[in-house]
Every structure is written in structure tokens, then in C-alpha cells.
N, C-alpha and C positions, 0 to 999 in steps of 0.2 A: 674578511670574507667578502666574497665578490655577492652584491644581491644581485644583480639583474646586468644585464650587455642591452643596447640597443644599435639596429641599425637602421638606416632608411632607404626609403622603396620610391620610386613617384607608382609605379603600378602594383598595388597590392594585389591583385589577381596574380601575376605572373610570381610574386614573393611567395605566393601562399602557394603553388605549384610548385615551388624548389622547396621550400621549407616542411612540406606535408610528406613530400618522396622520402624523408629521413627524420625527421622527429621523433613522430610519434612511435616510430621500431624503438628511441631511444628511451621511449617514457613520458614523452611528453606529451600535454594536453593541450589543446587548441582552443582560445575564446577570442571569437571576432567581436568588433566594434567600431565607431566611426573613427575611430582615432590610431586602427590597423589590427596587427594580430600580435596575439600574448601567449606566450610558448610556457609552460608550468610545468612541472612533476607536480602530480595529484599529490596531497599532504591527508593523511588521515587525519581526524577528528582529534585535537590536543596534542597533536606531533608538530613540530618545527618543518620548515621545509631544508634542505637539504643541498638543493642545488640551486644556480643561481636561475631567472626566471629570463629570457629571452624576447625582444620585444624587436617587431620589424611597422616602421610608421613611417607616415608622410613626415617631410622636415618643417621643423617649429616655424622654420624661417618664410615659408615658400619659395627659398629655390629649389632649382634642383638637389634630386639625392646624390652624393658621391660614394666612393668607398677613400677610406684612410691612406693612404701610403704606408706603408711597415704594418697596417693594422690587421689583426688574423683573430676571430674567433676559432675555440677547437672545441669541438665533442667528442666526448670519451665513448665508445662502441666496445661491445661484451668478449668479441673478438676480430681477429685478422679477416675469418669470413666475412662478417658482418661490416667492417669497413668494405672491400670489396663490394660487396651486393650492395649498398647502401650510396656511394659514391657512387656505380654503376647506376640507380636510382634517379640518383639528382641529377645528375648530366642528362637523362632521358628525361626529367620534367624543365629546363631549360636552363640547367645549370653549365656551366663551363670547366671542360679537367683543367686546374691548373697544377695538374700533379698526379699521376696514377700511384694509385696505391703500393703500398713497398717500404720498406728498411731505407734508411740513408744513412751515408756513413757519418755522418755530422750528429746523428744522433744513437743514443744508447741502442744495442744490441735488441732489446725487447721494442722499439718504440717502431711500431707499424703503422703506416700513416698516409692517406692518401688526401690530395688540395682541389681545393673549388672554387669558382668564384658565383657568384649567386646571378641573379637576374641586374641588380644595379652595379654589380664587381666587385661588389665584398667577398674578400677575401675569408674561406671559409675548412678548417680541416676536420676530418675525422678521421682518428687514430682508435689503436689499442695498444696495451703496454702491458698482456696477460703473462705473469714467469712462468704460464705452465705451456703455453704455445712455442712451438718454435723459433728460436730467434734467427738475426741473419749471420749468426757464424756460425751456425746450428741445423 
């Protein structure tokens, strides 16, 4: 099980502008700190957590931040609206489309999915894959 993704920012202000546009619609919880921002699903009281926890920080290293080459985080969104509005979202807090939302033929019939890249170019998706919504042969 995946515990946690991280990526890195040199500007955490602009991270937390793309990252706030869509998280927290997704569940998640925001706690700042000098060491950046930590993205959570709330956990009740003697419940396990569930999802993996999301971290965007300055690099260990101090150089600069990069993004990965082939490297893609993806979050799961409740439906095809909600990627839409949500992508629509992060590109208006300084995200980049690197993909509007939509079916691709490369991928399963139900897998709706639209790409991002963030403030430093991490690459970033949000999908839905609901069998009760529409698919693209459908």
C-alpha cells in the first residue's frame, strides 16, 4: 500500500494555490509547516487511514525543484463532473492543462480523466472511473 507521494515546490505559496483548487473537494486536509504542506484524509478517532497522505516541500537537497519524467500522481474525483470542474479549478489557480478532461482510447471505457501539470511541472491527473456514469462508447 502506497503511504504517502511527495513532491517538491521552490514556491510554496503558488503549490498551495494549485493544490487547495482541488484537494480539499477531494477530502483532503491541509496542515502547513516550515517543512511545506501535508494533504491528509481526516481519520476518525481508532480508524486506520485509508488513503495515501500527499506531501508538497522544498528539496532535501537545496536545489532546485524538478518534476520526474514518466512521473504522474492521479486522484480519484466522485465523478466525470467533478473532474471537469476541478481541472477547470487548478488551471485558474496556476495550474497548466496538460490534458482536458475526457475518455481516451488508450484507456478503459469508464476511465475519464483529465492532466495537469502544477506550478513546478508535476505532472498531475484527475480521473473518475464511476460504471454507473456514462462511458465513451456509451
Amino acid at each position: 500500500m502506497i503511504a504517502y507521494v511527495t513532491v517538491g515546490a521552490d514556491d510554496i505559496a503558488r503549490a498551495k494555490r494549485f493544490y487547495t483548487a482541488f484537494l480539499p473537494a477531494l477530502g483532503y486536509g491541509l496542515t502547513e509547516g516550515a517543512e511545506g504542506l501535508s494533504f491528509a484524509v481526516p481519520v476518525a478517532v481508532g480508524q486506520r487511514a485509508v488513503s495515501p497522505d500527499f506531501y508538497v516541500k522544498p528539496t532535501f537537497d537545496g536545489h532546485p525543484a524538478s518534476s520526474g519524467n514518466g512521473a504522474m500522481v492521479a486522484f480519484e474525483a466522485g465523478s466525470q463532473n467533478e473532474v471537469r470542474r476541478l481541472h477547470t479549478a487548478a488551471v485558474a489557480a496556476g495550474g497548466l492543462d496538460e490534458g482536458k478532461p475526457g475518455f481516451r482510447a488508450a484507456y478503459g471505457p469508464q476511465f475519464y480523466v483529465g492532466y495537469l501539470r502544477d506550478p513546478t511541472g508535476n505532472k498531475i491527473a484527475l480521473f473518475s472511473s464511476d460504471p454507473n456514469e456514462p462511458g465513451r462508447d456509451g
